[in-house]
NUPA-484704 format. One record per residue (C-alpha): residue number from 1; residue in three letters; x, y, z. Coordinates in steps of 0.1 Angstrom, whole numbers, padded with zeros to 4 digits, m for minus. Layout:
   num   residu       u       v       w
   NUM      ala       X       Y       Z
...
This chain:
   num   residu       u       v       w
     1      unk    0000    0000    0000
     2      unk    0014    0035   m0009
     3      unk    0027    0056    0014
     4      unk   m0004    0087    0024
     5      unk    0011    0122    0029
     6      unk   m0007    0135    0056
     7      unk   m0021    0170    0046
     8      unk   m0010    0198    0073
     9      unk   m0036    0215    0091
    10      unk   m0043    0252    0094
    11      unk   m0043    0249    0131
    12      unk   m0013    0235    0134
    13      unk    0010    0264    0111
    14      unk   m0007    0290    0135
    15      unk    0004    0266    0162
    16      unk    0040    0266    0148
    17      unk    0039    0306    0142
    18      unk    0031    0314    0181
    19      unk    0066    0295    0189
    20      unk    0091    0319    0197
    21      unk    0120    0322    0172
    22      unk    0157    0306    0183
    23      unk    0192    0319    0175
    24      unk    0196    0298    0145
    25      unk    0201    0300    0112
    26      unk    0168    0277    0105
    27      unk    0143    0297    0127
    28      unk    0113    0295    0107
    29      unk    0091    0326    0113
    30      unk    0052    0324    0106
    31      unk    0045    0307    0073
    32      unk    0013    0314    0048
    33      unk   m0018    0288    0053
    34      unk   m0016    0268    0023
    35      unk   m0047    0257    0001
    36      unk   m0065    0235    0015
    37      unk   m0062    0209   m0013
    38      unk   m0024    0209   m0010
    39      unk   m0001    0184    0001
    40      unk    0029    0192    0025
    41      unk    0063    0176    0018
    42      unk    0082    0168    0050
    43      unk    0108    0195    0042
    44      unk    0115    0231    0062
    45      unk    0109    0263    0045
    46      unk    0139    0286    0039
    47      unk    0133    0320    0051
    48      unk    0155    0346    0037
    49      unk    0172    0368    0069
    50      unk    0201    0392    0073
    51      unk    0229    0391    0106
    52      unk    0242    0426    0114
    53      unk    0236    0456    0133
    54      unk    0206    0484    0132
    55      unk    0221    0516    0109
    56      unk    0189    0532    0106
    57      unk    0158    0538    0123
    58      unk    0124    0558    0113
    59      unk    0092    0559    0130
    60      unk    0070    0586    0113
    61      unk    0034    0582    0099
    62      unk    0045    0562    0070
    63      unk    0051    0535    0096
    64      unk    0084    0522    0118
    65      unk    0112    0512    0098
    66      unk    0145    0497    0105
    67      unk    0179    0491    0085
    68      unk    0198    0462    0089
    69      unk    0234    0461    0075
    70      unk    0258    0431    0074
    71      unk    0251    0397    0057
    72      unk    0228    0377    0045
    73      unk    0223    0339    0063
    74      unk    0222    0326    0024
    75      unk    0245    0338   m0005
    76      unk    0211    0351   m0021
    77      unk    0197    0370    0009
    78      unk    0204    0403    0015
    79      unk    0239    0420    0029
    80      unk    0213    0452    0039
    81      unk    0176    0459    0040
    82      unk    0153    0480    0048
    83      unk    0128    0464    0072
    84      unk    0090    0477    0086
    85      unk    0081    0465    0120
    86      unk    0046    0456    0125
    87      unk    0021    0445    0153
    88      unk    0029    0414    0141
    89      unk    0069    0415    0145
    90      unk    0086    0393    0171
    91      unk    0115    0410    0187
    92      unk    0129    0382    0208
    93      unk    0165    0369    0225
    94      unk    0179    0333    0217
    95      unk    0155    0321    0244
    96      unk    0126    0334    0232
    97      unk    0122    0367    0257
    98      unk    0110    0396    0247
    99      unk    0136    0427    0240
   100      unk    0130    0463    0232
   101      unk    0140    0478    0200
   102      unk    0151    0507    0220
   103      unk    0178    0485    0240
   104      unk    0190    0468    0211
   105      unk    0200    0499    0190
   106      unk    0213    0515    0220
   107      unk    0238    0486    0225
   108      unk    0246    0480    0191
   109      unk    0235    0442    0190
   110      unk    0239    0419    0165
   111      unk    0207    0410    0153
   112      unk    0192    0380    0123
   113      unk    0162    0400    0113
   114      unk    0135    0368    0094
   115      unk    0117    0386    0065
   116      unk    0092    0375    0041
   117      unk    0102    0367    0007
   118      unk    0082    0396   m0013
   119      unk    0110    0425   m0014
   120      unk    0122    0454   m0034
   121      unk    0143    0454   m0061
   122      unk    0157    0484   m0054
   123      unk    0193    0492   m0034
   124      unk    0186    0485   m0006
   125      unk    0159    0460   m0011
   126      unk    0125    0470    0015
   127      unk    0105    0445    0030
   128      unk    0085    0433    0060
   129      unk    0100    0421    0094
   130      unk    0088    0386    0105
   131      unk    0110    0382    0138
   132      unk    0142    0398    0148
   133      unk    0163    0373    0169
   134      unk    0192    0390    0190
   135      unk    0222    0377    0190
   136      unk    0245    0365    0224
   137      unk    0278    0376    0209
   138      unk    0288    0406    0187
   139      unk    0303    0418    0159
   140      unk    0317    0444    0140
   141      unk    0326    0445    0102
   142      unk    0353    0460    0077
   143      unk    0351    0468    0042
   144      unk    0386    0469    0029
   145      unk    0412    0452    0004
   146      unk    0441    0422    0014
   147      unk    0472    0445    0020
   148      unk    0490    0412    0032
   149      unk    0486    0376    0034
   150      unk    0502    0361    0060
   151      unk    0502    0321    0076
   152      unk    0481    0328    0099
   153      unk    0457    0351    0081
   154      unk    0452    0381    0066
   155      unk    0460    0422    0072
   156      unk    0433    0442    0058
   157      unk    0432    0480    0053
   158      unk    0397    0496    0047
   159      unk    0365    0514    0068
   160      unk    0350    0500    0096
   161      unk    0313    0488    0079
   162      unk    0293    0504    0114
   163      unk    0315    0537    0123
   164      unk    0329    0545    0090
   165      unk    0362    0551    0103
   166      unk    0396    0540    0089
   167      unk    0399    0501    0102
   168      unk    0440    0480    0097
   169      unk    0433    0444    0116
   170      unk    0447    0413    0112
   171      unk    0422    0387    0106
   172      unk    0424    0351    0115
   173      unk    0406    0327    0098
   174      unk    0382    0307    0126
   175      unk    0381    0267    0127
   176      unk    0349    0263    0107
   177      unk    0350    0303    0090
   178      unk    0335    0305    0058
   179      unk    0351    0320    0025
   180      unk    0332    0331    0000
   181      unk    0339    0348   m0036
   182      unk    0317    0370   m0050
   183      unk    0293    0347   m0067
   184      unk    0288    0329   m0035
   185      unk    0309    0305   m0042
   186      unk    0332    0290   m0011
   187      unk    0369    0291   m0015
   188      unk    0398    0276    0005
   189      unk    0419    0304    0024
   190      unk    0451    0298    0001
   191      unk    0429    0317   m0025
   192      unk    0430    0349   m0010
   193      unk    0457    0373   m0023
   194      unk    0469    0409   m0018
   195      unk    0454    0432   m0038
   196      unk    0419    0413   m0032
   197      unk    0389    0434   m0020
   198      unk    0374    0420    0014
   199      unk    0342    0422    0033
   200      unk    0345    0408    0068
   201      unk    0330    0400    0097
   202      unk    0352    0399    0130
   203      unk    0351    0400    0168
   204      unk    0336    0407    0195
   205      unk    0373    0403    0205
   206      unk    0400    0421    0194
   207      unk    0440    0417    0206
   208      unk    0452    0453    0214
   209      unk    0482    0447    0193
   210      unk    0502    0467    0164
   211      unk    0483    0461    0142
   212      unk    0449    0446    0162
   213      unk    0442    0413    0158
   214      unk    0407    0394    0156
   215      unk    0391    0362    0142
   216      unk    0366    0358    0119
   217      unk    0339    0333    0107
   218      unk    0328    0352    0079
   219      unk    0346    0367    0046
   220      unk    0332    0377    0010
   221      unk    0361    0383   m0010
   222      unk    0364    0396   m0050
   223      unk    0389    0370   m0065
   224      unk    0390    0400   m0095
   225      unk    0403    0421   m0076
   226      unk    0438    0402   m0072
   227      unk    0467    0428   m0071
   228      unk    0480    0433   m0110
   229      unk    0516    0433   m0117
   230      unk    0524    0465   m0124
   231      unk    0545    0479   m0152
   232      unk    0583    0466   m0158
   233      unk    0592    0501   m0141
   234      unk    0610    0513   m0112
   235      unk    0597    0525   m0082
   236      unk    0593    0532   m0047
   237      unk    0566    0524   m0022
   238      unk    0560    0547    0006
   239      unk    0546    0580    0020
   240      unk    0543    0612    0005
   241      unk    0563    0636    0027
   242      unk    0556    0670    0008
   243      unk    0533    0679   m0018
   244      unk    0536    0714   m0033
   245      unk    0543    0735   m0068
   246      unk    0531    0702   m0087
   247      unk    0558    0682   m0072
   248      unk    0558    0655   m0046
   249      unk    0585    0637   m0020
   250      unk    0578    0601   m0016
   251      unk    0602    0583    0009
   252      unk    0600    0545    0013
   253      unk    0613    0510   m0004
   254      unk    0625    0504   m0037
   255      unk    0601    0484   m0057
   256      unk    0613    0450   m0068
   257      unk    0620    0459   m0102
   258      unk    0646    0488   m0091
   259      unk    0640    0520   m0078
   260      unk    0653    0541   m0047
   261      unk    0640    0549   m0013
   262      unk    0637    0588   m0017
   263      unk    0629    0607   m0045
   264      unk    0612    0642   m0056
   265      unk    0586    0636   m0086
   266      unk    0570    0661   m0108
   267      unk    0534    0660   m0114
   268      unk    0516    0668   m0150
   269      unk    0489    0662   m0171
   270      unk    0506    0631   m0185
   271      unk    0512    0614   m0146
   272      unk    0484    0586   m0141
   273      unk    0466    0591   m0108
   274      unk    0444    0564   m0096
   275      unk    0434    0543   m0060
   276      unk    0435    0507   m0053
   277      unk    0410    0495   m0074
   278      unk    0421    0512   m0109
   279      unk    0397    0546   m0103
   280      unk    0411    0577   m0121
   281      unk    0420    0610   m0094
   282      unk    0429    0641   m0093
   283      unk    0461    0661   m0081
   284      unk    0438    0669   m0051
   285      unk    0442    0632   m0037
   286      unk    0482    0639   m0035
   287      unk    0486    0652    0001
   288      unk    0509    0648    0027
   289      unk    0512    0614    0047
   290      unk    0495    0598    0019
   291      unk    0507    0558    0014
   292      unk    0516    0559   m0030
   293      unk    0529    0531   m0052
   294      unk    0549    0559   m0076
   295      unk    0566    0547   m0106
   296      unk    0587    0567   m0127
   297      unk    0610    0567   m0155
   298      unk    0647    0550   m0153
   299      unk    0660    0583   m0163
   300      unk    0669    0608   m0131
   301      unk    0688    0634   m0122
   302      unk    0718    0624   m0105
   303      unk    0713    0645   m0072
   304      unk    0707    0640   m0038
   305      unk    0674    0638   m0037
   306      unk    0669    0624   m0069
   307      unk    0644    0638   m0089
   308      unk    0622    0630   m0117
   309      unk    0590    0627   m0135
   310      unk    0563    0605   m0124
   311      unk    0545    0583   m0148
   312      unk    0519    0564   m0126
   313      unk    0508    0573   m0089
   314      unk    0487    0544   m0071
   315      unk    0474    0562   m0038
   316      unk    0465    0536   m0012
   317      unk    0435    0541    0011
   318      unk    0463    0544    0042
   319      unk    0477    0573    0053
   320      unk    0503    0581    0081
   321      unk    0503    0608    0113
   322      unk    0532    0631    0110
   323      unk    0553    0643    0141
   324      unk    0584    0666    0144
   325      unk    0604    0670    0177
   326      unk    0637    0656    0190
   327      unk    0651    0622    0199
   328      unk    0653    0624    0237
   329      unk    0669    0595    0267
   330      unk    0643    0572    0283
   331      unk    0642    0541    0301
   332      unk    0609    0533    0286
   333      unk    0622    0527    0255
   334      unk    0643    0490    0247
   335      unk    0655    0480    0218
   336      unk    0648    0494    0183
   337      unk    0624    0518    0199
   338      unk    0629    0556    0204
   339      unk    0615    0584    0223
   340      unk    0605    0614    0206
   341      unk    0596    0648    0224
   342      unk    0575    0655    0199
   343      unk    0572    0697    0197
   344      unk    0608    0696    0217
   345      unk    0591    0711    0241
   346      unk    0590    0710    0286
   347      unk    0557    0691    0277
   348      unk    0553    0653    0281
   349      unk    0520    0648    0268
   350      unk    0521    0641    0236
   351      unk    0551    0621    0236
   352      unk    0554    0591    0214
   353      unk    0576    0561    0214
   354      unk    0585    0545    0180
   355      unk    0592    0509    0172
   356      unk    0616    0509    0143
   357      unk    0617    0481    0125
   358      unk    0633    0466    0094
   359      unk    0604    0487    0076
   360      unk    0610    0519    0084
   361      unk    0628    0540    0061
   362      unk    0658    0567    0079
   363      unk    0670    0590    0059
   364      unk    0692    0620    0062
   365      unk    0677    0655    0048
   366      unk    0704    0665    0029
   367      unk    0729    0634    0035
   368      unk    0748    0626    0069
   369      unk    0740    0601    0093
   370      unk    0711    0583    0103
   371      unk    0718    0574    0138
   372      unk    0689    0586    0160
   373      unk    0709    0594    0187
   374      unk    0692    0617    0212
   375      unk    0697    0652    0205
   376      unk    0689    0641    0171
   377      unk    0658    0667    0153
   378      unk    0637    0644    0134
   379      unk    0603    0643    0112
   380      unk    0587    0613    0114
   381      unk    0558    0596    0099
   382      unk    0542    0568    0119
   383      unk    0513    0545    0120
   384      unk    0478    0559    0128
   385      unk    0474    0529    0153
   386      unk    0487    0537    0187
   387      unk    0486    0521    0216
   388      unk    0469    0542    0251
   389      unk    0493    0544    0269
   390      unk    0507    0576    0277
   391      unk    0534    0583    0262
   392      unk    0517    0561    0233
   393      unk    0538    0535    0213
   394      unk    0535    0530    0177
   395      unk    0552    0517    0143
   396      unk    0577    0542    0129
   397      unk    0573    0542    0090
   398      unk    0594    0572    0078
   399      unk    0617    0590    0102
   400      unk    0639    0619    0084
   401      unk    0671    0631    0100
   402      unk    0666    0674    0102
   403      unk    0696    0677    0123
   404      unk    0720    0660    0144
   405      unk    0742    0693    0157
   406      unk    0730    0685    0191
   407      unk    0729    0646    0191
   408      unk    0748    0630    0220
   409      unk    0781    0617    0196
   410      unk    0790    0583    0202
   411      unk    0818    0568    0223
   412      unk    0848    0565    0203
């Protein structure tokens, strides 16, 4: 005898609909009473949802509307949406209790907001909140591009998704993180390469360090987007220390097709100026402490600095904090770390200590030593990360020599 499928009640979906929502990924918010004459296959319904934080909230005649940015639970939900709350919205923990909206927003939780499936098509999508589950743990989110792969993960450089500020973490892949491209498509960690445009999902802890560190379970990255070799030119990586009279000073490494570590460029209408990601700008994007890729003819005058023309300027989305002051005696400091009395002044408070490393770039002014002795005037160019302590400690990128006149000389 054939096997009957037993035809679902009404009673029973309004039975299943009055069951608070869990913290899953499967919670199933109320579903539609099916035609009477239809027969129910023994399978759950997918209901499309998005896991992020409330950006927007607007209660006015029109009705009570929330945005949710971050991700979508499937590859084809929605990364952000515009959602109404209703009478008939469940705003509930992982346990089923009632929360406020109020208290949520104000706290910044991590939320999976259940809509139904008729949405928008327009950017971003609108539709109807079913149940809003809040989340035990949060997060926070970057929008940014690989700067460096590393073993143990990778160093992005972008905006914080939430705040908008500038974000630099190091992101560690969790146990059972997922990878995705950007058709949805999961890729193994060894995929990911610098150059590559990221959006991740990290936290709610974050290791203090230089850069800070985090782990994620949850990246979207553009394969495209993988860093182009660039012209067979020469080169220099760095910062821009001056820009004036259509002429720039870019201090750093020497690319690995040649180049030098300090070197003046003019600016014209033939120079290519673009970001990261290929987009054309203007002269106006050239400022001071700016992070460039310049590359630049073969061809240079043979003076200290060296100067010549610049054929293509890649400005990263980076950008250093400049200091001036004098290298001054501490026994805070250890190894490869100096104190700067930034100002030169009788004031301690804005003080810094900087880590030089093998990727900091010392350089005389006009040729001489490069000892930082103290006594020894300096302008440096550090890392925008610094630590909170007082004075603060961060990662020296370029320091420049002014003057060592009054440097302590060494023992002979």
């Amino acid at each position: 005898m054939k096997k009957m499928y037993k035809v679902l009640a009404t009673a029973s979906l309004l039975a299943m609909a009055a069951v608070p929502a869990a913290a899953s990924a499967q919670d199933i918010p109320p579903a539609t009473t099916p035609h009477p004459d239809a027969i129910i296959l023994n399978q759950a319904k997918v209901v499309p949802a998005t896991m992020g934080q409330i950006t927007d909230f607007v209660n006015d005649k029109t009705g009570k509307f929330i945005t949710v940015t971050g991700r979508g639970l499937a590859p084809t939900d929605q990364s952000e949406i515009i959602l109404e709350i209703t009478k008939n919205t469940k705003i509930v923990d992982a346990k089923g209790k009632t929360v406020a909206l109020k208290t949520i927003m104000d706290e910044h939780k991590v939320v999976k907001a259940f809509y139904g499936a008729n949405i928008t098509k327009s950017l971003p999508a609108h539709g109807t909140a079913l149940t809003l589950v809040v989340q035990d743990q949060s997060f926070t989110g970057v929008n940014g591009t690989v700067s460096e792969v590393r073993d143990n993960g990778i160093l992005v450089t972008g905006k914080n998704i939430y705040t908008g500020y500038e974000d630099t973490i190091v992101l560690h892949f969790a146990e059972k993180a997922q990878i995705l491209d950007q058709n949805g498509k999961a890729i193994e960690a060894g995929a990911i390469q610098k150059g590559m445009s990221v959006k991740a999902f990290y936290g709610p802890a974050v290791a203090m360090s230089m850069p800070p560190q985090s782990s994620t379970n949850y990246v979207v990255v553009n394969t495209e987007d993988a860093e182009q070799p660039q012209e067979q030119a020469p080169g220099t990586t760095g910062v821009i220390t001056n820009a004036a009279d259509n002429k720039i000073t870019v201090i750093g490494q020497p690319m690995e097709k040649g180049g030098i570590n300090y070197v003046i460029l003019s600016v014209d209408d033939k120079t290519q100026i673009v970001d990261e990601n290929g987009k054309e700008l203007t002269k106006e994007a050239l400022k001071e402490a700016a992070h460039v890729d310049a590359y630049y003819p073969e061809v240079m005058t043979m003076i200290y600095p060296a100067q010549t023309h610049a054929d293509k300027l890649v400005v990263k989305a980076a950008e250093s904090v400049k200091i001036e002051g004098t290298v001054a005696p501490s026994e805070l400091t250890s190894k490869d770390q100096v104190y700067v009395n930034v100002g030169s002044d009788q004031s301690k408070d804005n003080d810094v200590i900087l880590n030089i490393s093998k990727d900091t770039t010392v350089i005389p002014l006009m040729g001489g030593e490069t000892a930082l002795r103290a006594g020894t005037k300096i302008i440096a160019f550090h890392s925008p990360i610094m630590t909170r302590s007082l004075p603060g400690m961060t990662n020296a990128e370029v320091v420049i020599v002014t003057s060592d006149e009054d440097a302590v000389k060494p023992r002979s």
